[in-house]
PDB file of N, CA, C and O in Angstrom:
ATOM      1  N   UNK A   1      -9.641 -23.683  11.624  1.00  0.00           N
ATOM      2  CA  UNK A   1      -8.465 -23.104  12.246  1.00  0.00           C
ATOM      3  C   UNK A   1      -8.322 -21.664  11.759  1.00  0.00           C
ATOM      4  O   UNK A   1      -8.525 -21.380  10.579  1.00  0.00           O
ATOM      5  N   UNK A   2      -8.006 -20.840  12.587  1.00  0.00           N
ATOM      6  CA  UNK A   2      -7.841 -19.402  12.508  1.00  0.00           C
ATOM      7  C   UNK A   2      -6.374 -19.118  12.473  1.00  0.00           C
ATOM      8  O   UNK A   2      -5.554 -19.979  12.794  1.00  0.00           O
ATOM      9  N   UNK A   3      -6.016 -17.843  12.062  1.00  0.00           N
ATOM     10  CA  UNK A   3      -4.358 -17.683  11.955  1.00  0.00           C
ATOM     11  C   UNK A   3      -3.968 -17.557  13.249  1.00  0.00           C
ATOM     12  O   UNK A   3      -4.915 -17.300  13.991  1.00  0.00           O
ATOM     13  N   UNK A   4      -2.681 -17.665  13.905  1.00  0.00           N
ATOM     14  CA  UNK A   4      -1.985 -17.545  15.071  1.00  0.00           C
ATOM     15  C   UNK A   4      -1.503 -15.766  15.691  1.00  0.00           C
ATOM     16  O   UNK A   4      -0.975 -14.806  15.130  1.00  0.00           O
ATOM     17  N   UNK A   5      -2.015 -16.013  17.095  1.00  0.00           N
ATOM     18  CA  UNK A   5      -1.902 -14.475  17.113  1.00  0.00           C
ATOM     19  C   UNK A   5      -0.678 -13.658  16.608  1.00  0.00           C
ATOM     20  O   UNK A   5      -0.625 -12.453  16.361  1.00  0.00           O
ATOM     21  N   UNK A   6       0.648 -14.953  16.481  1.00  0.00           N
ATOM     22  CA  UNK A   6       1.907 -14.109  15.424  1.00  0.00           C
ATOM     23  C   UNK A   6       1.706 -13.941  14.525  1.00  0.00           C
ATOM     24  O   UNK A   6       2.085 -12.865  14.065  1.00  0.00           O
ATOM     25  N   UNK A   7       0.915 -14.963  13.587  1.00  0.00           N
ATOM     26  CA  UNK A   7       0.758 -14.205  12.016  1.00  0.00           C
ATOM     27  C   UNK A   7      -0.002 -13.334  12.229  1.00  0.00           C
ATOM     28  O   UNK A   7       0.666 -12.359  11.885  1.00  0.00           O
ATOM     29  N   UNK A   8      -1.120 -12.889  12.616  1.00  0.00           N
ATOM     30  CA  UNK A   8      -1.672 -11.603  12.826  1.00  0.00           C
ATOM     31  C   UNK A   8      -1.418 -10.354  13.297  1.00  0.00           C
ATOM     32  O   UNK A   8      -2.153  -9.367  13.252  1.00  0.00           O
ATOM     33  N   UNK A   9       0.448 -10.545  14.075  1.00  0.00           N
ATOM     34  CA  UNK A   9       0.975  -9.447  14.096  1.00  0.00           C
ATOM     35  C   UNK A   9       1.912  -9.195  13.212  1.00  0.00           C
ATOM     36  O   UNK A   9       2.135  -8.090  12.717  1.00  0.00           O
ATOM     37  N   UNK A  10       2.577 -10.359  12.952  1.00  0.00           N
ATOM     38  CA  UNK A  10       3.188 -10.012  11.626  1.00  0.00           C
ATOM     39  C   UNK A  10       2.385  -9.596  10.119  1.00  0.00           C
ATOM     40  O   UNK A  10       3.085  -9.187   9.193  1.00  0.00           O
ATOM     41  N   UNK A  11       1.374  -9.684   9.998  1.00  0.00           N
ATOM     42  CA  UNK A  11       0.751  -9.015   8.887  1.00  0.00           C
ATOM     43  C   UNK A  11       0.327  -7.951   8.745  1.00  0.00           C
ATOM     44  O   UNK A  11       0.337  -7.300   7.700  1.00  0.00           O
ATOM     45  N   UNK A  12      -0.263  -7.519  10.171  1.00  0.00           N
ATOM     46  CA  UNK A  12      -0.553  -6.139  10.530  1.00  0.00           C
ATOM     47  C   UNK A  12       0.574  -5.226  10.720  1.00  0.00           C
ATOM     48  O   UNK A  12       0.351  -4.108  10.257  1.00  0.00           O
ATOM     49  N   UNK A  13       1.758  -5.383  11.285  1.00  0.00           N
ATOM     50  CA  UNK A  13       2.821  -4.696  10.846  1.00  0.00           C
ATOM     51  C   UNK A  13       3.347  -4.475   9.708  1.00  0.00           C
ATOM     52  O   UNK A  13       3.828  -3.361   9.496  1.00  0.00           O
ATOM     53  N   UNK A  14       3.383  -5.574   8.617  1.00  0.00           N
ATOM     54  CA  UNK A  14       3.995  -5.881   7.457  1.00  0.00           C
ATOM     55  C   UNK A  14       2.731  -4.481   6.550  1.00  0.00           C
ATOM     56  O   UNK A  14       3.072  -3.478   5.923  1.00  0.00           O
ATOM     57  N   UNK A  15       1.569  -4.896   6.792  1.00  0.00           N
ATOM     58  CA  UNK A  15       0.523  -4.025   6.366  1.00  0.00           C
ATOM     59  C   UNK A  15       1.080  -2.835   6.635  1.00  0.00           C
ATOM     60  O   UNK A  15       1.985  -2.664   5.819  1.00  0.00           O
ATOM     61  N   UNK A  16       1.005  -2.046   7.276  1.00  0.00           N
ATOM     62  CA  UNK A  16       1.391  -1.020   8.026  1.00  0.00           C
ATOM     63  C   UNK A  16       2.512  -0.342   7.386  1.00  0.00           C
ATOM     64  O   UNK A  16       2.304   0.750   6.859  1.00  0.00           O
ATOM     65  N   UNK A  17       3.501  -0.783   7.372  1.00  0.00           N
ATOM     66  CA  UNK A  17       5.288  -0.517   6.527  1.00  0.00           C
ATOM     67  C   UNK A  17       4.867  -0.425   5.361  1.00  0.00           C
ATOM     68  O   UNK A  17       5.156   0.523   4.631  1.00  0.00           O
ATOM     69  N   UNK A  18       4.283  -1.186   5.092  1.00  0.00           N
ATOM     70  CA  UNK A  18       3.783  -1.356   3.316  1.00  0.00           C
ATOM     71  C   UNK A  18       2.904   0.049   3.174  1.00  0.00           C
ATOM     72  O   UNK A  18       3.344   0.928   2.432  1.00  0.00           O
ATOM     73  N   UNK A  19       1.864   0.217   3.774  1.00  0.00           N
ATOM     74  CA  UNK A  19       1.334   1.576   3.544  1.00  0.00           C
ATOM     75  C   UNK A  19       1.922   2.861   3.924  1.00  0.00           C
ATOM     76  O   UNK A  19       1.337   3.886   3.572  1.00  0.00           O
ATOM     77  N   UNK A  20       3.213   2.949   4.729  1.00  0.00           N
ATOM     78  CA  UNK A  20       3.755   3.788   5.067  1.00  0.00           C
ATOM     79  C   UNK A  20       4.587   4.000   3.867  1.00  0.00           C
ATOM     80  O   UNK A  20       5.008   5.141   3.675  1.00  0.00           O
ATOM     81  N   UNK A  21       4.947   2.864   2.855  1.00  0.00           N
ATOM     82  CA  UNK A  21       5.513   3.140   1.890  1.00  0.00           C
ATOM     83  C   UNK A  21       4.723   3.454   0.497  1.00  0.00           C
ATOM     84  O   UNK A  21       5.370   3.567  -0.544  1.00  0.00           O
ATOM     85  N   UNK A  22       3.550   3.567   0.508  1.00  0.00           N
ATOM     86  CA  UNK A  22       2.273   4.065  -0.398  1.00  0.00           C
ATOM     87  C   UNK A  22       2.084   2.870  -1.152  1.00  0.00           C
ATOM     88  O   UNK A  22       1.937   2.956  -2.371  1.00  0.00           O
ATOM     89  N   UNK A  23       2.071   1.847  -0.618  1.00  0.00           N
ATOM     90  CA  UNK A  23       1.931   0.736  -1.384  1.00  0.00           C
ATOM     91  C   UNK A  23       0.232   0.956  -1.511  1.00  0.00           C
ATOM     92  O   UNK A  23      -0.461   1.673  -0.789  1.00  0.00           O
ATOM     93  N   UNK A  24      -0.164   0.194  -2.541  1.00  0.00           N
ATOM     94  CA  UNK A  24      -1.543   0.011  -3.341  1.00  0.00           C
ATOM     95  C   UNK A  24      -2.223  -1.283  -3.455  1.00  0.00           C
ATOM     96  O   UNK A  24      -1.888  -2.381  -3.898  1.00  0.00           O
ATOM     97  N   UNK A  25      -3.576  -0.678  -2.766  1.00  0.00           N
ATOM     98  CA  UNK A  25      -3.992  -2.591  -2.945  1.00  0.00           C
ATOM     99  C   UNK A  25      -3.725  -3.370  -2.206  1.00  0.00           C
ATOM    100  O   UNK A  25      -3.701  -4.582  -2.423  1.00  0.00           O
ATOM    101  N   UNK A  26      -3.391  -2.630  -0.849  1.00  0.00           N
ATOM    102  CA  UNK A  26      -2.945  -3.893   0.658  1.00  0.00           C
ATOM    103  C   UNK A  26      -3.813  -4.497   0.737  1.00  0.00           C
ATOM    104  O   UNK A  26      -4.876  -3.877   0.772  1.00  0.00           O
ATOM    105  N   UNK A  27      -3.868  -5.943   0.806  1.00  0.00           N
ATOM    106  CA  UNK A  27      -4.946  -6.717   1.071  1.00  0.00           C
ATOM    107  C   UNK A  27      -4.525  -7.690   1.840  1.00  0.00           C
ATOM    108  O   UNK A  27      -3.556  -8.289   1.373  1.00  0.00           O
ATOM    109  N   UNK A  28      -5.137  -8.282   3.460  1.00  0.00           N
ATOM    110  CA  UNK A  28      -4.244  -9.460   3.809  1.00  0.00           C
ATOM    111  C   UNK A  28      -5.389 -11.020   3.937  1.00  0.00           C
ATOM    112  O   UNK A  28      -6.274 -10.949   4.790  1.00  0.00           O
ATOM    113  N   UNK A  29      -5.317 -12.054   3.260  1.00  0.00           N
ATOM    114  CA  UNK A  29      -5.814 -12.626   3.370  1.00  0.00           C
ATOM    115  C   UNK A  29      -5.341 -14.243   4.251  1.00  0.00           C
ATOM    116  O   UNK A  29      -4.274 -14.819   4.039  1.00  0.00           O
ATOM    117  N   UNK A  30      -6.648 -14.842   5.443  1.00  0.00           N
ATOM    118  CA  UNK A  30      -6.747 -15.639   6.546  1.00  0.00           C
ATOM    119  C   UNK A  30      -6.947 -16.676   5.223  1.00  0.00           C
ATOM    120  O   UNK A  30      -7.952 -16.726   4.514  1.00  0.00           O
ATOM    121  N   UNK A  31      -5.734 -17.481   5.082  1.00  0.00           N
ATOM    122  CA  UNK A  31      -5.573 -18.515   4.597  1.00  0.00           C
ATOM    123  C   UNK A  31      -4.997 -20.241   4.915  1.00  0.00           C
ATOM    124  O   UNK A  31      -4.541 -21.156   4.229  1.00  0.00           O
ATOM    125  N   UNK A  32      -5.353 -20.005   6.442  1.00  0.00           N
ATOM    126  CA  UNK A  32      -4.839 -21.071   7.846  1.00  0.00           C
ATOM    127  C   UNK A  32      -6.024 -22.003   7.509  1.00  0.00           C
ATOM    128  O   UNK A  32      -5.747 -23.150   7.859  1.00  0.00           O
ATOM    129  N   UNK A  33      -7.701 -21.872   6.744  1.00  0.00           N
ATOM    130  CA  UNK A  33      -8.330 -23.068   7.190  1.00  0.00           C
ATOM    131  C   UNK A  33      -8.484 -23.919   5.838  1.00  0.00           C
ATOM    132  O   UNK A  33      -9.191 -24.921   5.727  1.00  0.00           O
ATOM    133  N   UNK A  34      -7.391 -23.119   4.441  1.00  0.00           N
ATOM    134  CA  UNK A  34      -7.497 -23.648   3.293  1.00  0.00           C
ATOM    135  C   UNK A  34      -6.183 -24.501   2.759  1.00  0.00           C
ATOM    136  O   UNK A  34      -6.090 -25.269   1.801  1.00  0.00           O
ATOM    137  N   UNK A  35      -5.050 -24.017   3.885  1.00  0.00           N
ATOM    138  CA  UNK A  35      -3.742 -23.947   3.073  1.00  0.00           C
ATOM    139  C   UNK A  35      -2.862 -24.367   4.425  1.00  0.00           C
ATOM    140  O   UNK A  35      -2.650 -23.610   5.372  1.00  0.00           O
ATOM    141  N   UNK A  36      -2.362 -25.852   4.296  1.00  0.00           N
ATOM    142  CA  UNK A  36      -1.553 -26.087   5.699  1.00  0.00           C
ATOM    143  C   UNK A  36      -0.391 -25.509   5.949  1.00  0.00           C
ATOM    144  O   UNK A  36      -0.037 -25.081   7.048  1.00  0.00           O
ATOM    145  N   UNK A  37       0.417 -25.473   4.639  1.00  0.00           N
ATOM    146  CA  UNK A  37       1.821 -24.311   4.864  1.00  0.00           C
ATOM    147  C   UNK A  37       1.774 -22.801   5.558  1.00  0.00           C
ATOM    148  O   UNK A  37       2.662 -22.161   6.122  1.00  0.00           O
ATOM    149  N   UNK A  38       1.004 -22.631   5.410  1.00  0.00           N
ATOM    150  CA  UNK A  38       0.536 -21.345   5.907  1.00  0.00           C
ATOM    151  C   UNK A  38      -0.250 -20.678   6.829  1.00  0.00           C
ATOM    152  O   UNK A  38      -0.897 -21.536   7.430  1.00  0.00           O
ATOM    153  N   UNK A  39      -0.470 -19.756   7.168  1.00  0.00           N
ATOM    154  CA  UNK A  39      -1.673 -19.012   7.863  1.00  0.00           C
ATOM    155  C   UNK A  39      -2.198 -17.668   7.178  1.00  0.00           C
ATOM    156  O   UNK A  39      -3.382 -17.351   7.296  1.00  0.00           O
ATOM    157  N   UNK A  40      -1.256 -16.854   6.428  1.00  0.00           N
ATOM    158  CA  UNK A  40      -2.055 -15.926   5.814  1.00  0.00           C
ATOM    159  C   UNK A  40      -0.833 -15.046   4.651  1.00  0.00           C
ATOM    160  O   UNK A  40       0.396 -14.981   4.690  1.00  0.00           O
ATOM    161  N   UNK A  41      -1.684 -14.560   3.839  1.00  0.00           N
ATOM    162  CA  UNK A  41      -0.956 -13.740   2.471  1.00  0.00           C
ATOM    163  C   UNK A  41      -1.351 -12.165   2.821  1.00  0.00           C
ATOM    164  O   UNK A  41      -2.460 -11.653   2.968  1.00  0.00           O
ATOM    165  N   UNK A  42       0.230 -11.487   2.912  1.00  0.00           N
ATOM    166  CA  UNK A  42       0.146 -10.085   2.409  1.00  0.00           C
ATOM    167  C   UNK A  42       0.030  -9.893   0.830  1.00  0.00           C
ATOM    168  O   UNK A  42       0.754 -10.643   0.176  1.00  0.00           O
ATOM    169  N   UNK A  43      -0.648  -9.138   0.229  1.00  0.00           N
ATOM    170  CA  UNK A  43      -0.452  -8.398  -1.076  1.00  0.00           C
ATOM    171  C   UNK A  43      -0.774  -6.996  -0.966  1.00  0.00           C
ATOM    172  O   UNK A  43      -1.585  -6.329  -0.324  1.00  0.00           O
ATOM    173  N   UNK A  44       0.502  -6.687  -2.149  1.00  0.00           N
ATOM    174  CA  UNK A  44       0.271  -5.076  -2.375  1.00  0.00           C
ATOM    175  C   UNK A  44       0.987  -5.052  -3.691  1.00  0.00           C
ATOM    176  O   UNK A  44       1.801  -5.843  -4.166  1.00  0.00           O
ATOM    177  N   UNK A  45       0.562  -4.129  -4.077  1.00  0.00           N
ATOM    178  CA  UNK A  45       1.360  -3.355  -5.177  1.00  0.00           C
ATOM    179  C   UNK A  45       1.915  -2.055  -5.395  1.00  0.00           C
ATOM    180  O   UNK A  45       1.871  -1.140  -4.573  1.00  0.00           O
ATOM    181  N   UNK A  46       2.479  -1.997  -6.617  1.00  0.00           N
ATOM    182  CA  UNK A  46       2.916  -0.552  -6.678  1.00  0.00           C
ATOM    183  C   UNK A  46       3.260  -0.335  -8.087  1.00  0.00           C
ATOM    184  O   UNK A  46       3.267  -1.258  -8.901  1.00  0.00           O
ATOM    185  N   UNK A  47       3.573   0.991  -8.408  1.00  0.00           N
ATOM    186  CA  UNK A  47       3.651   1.292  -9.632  1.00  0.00           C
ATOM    187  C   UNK A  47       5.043   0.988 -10.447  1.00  0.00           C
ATOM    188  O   UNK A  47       5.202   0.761 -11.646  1.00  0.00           O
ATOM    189  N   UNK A  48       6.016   1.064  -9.353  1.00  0.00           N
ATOM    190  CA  UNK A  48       7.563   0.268 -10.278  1.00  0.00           C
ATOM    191  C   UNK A  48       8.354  -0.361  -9.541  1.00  0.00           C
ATOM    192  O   UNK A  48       7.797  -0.567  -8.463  1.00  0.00           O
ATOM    193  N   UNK A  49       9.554  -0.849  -9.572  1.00  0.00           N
ATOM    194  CA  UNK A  49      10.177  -1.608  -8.929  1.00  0.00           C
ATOM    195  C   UNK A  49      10.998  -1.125  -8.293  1.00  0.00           C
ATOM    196  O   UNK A  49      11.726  -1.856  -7.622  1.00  0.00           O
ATOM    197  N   UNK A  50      11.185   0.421  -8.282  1.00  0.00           N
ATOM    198  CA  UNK A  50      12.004   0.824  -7.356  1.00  0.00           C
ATOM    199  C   UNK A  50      11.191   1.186  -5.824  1.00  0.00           C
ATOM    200  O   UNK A  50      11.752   1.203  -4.729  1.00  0.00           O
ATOM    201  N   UNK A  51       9.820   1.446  -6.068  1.00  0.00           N
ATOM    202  CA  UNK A  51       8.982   1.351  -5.161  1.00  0.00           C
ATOM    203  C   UNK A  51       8.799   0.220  -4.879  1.00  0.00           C
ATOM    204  O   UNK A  51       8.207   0.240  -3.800  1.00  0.00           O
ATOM    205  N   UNK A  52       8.996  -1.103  -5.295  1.00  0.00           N
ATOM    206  CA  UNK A  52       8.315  -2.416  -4.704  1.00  0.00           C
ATOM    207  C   UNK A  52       9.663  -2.576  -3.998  1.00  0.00           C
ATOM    208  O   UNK A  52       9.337  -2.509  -2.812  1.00  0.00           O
ATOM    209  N   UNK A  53      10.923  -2.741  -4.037  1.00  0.00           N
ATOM    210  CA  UNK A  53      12.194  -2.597  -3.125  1.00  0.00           C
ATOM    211  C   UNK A  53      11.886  -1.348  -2.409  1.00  0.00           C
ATOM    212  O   UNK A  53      12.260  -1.560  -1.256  1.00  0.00           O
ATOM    213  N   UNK A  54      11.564  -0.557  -2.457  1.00  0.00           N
ATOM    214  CA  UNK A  54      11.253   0.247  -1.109  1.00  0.00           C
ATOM    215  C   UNK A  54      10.242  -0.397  -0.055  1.00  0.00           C
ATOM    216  O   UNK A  54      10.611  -0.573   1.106  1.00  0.00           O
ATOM    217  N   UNK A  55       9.131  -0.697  -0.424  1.00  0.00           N
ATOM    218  CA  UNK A  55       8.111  -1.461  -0.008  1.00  0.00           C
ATOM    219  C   UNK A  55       8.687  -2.767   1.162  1.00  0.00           C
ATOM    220  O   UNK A  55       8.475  -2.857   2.372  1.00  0.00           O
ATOM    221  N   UNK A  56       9.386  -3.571   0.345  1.00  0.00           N
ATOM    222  CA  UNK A  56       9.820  -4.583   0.568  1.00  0.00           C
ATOM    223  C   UNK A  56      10.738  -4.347   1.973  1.00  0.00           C
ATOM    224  O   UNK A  56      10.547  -4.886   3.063  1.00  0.00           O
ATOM    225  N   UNK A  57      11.902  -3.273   1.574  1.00  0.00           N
ATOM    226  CA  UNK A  57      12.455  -2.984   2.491  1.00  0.00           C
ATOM    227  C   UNK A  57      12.333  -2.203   3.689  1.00  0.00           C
ATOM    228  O   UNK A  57      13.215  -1.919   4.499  1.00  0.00           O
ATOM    229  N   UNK A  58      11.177  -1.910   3.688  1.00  0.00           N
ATOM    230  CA  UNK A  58      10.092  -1.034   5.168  1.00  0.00           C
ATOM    231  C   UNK A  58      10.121  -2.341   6.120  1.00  0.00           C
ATOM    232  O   UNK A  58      10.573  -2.695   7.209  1.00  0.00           O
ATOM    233  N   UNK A  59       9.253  -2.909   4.887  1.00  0.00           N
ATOM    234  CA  UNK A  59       8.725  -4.674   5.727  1.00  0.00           C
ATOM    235  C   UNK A  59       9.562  -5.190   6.278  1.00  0.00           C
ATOM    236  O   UNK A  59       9.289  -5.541   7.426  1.00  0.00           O
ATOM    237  N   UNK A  60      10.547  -5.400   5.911  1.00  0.00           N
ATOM    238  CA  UNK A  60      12.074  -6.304   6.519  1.00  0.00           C
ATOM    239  C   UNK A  60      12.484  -5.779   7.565  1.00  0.00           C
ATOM    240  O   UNK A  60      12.742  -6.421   8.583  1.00  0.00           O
ATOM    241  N   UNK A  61      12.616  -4.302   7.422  1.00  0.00           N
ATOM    242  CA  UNK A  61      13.368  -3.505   8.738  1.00  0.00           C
ATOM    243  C   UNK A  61      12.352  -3.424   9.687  1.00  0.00           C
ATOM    244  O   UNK A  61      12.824  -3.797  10.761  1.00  0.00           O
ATOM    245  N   UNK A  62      11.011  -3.070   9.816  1.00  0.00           N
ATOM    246  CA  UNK A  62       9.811  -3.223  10.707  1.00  0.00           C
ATOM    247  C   UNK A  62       9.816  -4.313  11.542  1.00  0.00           C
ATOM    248  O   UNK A  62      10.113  -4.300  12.737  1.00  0.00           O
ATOM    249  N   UNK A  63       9.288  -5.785  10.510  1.00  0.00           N
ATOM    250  CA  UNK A  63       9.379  -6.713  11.524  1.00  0.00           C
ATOM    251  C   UNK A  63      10.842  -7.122  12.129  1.00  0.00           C
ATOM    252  O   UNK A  63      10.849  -7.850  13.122  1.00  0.00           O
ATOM    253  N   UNK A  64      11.805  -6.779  11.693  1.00  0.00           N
ATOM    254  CA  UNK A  64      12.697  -7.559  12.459  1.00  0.00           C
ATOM    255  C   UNK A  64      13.035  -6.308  13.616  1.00  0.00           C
ATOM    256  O   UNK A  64      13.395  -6.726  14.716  1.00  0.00           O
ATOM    257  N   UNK A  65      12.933  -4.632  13.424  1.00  0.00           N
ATOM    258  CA  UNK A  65      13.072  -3.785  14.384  1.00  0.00           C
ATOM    259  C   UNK A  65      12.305  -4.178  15.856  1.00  0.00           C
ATOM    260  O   UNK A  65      12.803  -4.471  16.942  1.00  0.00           O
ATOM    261  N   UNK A  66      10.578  -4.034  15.339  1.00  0.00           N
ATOM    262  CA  UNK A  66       9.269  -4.384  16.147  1.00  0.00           C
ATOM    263  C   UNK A  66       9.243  -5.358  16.401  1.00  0.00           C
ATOM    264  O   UNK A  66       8.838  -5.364  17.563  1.00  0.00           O
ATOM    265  N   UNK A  67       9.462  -6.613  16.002  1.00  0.00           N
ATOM    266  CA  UNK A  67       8.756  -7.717  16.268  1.00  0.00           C
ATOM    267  C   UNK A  67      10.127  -9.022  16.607  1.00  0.00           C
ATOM    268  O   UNK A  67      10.141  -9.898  17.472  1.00  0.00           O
ATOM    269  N   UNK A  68      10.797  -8.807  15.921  1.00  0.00           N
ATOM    270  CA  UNK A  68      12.560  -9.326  15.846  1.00  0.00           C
ATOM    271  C   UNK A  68      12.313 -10.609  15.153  1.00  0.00           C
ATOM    272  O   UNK A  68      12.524 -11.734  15.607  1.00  0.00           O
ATOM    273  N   UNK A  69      11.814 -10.277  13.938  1.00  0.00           N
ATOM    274  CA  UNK A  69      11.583 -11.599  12.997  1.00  0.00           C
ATOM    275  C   UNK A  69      12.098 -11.303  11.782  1.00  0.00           C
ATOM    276  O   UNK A  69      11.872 -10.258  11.173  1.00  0.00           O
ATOM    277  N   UNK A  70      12.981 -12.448  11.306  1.00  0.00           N
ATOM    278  CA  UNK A  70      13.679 -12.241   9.690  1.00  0.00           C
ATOM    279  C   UNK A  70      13.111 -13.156   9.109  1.00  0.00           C
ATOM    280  O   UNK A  70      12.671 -14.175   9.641  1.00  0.00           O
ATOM    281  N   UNK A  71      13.064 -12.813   7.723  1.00  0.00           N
ATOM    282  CA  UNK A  71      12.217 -13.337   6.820  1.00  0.00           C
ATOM    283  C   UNK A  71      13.183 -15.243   6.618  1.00  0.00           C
ATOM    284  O   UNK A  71      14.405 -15.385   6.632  1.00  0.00           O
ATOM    285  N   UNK A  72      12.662 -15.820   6.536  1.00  0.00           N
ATOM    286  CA  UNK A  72      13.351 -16.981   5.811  1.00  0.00           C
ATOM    287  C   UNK A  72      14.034 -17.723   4.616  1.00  0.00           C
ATOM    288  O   UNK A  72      14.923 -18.553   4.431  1.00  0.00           O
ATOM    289  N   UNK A  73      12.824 -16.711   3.657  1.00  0.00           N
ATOM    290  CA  UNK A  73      13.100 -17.148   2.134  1.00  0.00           C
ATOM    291  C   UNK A  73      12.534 -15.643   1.975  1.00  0.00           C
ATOM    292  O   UNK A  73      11.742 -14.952   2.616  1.00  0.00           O
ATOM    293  N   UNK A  74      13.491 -15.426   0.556  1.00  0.00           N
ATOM    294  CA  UNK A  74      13.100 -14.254  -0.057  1.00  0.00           C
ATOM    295  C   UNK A  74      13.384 -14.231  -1.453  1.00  0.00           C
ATOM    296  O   UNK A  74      14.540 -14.268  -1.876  1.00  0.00           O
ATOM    297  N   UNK A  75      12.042 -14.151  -2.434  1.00  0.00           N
ATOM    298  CA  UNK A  75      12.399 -14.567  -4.346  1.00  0.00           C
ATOM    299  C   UNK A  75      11.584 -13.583  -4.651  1.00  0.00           C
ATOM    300  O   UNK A  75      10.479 -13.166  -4.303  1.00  0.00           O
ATOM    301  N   UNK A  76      12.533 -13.288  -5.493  1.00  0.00           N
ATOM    302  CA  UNK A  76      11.499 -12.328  -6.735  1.00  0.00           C
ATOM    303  C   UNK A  76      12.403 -11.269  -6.836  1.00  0.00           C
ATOM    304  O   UNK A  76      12.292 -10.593  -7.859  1.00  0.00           O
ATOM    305  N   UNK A  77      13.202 -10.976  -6.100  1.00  0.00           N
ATOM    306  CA  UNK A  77      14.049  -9.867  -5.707  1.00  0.00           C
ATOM    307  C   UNK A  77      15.076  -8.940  -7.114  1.00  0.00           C
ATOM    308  O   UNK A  77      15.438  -7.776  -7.286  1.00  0.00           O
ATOM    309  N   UNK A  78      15.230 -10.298  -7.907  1.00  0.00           N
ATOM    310  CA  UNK A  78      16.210  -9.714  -8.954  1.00  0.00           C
ATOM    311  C   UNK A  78      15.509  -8.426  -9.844  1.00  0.00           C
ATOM    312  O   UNK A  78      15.857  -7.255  -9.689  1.00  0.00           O
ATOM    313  N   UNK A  79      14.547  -8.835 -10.722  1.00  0.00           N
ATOM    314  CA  UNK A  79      13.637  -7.897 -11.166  1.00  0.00           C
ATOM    315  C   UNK A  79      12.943  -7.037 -10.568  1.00  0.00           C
ATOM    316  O   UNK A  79      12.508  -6.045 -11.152  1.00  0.00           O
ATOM    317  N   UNK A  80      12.688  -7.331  -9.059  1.00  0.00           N
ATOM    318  CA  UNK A  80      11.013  -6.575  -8.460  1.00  0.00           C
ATOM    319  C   UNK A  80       9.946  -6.144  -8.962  1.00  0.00           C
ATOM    320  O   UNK A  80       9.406  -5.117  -8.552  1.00  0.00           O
ATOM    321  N   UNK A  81       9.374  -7.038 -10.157  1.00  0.00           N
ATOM    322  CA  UNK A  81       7.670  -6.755 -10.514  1.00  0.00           C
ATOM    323  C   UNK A  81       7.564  -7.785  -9.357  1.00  0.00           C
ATOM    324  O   UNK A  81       6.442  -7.432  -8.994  1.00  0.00           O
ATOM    325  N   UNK A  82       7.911  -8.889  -8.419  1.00  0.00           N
ATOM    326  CA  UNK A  82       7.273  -8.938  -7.199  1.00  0.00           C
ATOM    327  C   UNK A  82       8.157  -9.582  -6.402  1.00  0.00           C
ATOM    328  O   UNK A  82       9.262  -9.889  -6.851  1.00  0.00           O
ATOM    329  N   UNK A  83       7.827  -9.850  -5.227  1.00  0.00           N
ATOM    330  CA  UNK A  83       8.909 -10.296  -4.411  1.00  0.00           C
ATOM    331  C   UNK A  83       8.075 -11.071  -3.400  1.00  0.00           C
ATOM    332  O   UNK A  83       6.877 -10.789  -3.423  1.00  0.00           O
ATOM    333  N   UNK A  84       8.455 -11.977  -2.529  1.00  0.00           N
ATOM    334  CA  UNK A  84       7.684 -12.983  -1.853  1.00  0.00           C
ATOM    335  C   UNK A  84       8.704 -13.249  -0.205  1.00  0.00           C
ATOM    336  O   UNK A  84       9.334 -14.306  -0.234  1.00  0.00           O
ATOM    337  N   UNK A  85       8.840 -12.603   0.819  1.00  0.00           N
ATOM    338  CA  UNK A  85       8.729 -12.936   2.147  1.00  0.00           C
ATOM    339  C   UNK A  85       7.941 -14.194   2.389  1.00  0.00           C
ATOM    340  O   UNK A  85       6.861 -14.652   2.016  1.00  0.00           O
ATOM    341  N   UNK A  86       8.896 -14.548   3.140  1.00  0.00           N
ATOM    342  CA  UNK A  86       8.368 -15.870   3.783  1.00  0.00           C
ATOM    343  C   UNK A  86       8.744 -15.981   5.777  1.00  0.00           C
ATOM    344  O   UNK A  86       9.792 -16.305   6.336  1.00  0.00           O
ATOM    345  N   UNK A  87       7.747 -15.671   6.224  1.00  0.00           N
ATOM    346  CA  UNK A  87       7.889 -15.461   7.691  1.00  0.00           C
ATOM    347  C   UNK A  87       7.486 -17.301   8.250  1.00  0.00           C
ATOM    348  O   UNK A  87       6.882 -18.290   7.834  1.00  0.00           O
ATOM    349  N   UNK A  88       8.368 -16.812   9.533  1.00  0.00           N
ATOM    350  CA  UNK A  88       7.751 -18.468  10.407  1.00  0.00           C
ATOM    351  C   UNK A  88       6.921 -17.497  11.717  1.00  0.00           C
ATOM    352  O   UNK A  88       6.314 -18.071  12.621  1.00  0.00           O
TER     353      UNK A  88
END
């Protein structure tokens, strides 16, 4: 099984916001034929947490502007060394 042509636009956008915000280390990995909860993982990084809430918040306003999707679950948020979106 391959990811669904929505997760593949939602990652490629999410990608996208994320590098518009100089995020580091975008990587998106097709995780639909290993992992049934899922279809695929954004990662990125960045150098502090006021950049990873910037990051974060590109992503949020993008897909739900472009695509009109809100995240479901959202953790990590208090600190931001990372934070975890959860799209349907």
């Amino acid at each position: 099984m391959t990811a669904t042509d929505r997760s593949i636009e939602l990652i490629t956008a999410a990608a996208q916001a994320a590098a518009d915000r100089l995020a580091h280390d975008i990587i998106a990995y097709d995780v639909s034929d290993v992992l049934s909860i899922t279809d695929a993982f954004l990662l990125a990084s960045a150098p502090n947490d006021r950049q990873v809430k910037s990051i974060v918040d590109e992503i949020e306003e993008r897909l739900l502007k472009e695509l009109g999707a809100k995240p479901v679950r959202r953790e990590g948020d208090r600190d931001a060394r990372w934070i975890l979106l959860d799209y349907i």
